[in-house]
C-alpha positions, -999 to +999 in steps of 0.1 A: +685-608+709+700-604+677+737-594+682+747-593+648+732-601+613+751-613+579+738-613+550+762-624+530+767-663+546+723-659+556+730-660+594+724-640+629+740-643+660+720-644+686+734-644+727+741-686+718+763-683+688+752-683+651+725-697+636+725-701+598+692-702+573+684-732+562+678-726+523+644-740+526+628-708+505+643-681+488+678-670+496+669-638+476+639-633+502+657-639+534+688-618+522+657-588+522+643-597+555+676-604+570+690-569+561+659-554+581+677-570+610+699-548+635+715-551+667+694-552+697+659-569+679+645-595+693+632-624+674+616-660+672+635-684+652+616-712+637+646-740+640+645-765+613+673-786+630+702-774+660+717-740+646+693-735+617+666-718+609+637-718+584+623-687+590+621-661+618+593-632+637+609-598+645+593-592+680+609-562+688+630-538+676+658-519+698+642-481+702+669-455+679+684-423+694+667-396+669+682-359+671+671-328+647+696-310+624+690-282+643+705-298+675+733-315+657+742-280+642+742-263+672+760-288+696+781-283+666+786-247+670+789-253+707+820-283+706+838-278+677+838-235+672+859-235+641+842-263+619+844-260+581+824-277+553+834-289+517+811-299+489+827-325+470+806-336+447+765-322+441+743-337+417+704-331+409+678-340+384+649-315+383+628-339+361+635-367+385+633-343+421+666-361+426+697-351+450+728-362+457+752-346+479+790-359+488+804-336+520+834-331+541+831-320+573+869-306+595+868-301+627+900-294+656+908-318+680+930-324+707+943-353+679+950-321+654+922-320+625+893-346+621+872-347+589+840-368+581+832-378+549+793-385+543+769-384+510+725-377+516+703-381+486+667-372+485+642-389+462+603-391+459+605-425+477+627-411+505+601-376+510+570-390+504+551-362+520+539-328+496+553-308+525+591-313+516+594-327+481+594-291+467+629-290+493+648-318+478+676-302+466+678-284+501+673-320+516+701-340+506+724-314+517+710-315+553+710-352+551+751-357+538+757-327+569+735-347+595+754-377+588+784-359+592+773-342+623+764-371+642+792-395+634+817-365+646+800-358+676+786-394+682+758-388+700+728-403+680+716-435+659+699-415+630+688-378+627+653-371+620+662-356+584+673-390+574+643-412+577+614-414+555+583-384+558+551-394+553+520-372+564+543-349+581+561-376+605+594-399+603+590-431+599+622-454+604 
């Protein structure tokens, strides 16, 4: 089980300690299919000698927590009453159905106040589905809050808004 990934020095550590590539293909091509890697997959390493590898099968993947907007707004609404929200910084290109969005999100704590700072974009790669691209704009926004939302309230891996929509689903 992979218990952390870097793709920086090409190496995972796995329950027995690291295990490094062994450059035996492209460093370019392993840095990609390291960086799919997370915490909690499972894979088979194909060892080229004690501690490295030449190449690797992602059996599994660890299942995600996945929570709506809708749910992070209102346990929101329900934990932290008196919540405020700043737009720092909003950016689209109609031409381009591009949006960026940079928020801040303050909430009160027993600590005194807590603030989260998270961006969302929204692309045609990132809304493949006809359904929402006309929403981009609308999108990002909900993205940058989600983000927000769930980091402050830490109670999920990724919010449904944030992965990919095709044909109507997420995919992750």
């Amino acid at each position: 089980m992979v218990e952390a990934v870097s793709t920086a020095h090409l190496g995972i550590k796995i329950p027995d300690g690291w295990i490094n590539y062994d450059n035996s293909g492209s460093l370019e091509s392993m840095k990609v299919e390291l960086g799919k890697l997370r915490k909690g997959c499972v894979i088979r390493p194909k060892y080229s000698s004690p501690g490295m590898f030449s190449e690797f099968v992602l059996v599994s993947e660890p299942e995600r927590k996945v929570v709506t907007y809708e749910d992070l707004l209102g346990r929101m609404k329900e934990i932290f009453p008196g919540w405020s929200l700043e737009v720092l910084r909003f950016e689209y290109d109609l031409e381009r159905k591009f949006a960026f969005a940079h928020i801040r999100v303050c909430v009160m704590s027993d600590n005194g106040v807590r603030c989260m700072e998270e961006v969302g974009d929204a692309s045609p790669e990132s809304l493949s589905s006809n359904f929402i691209m006309p929403h981009f704009i609308r999108m990002a926004l909900t993205r940058a809050k989600s983000r927000a939302f769930k980091n402050l309230l830490g109670e999920a891996e990724v919010s449904e808004e944030e992965t990919v929509v095709k044909n109507g689903r997420g995919c992750l």
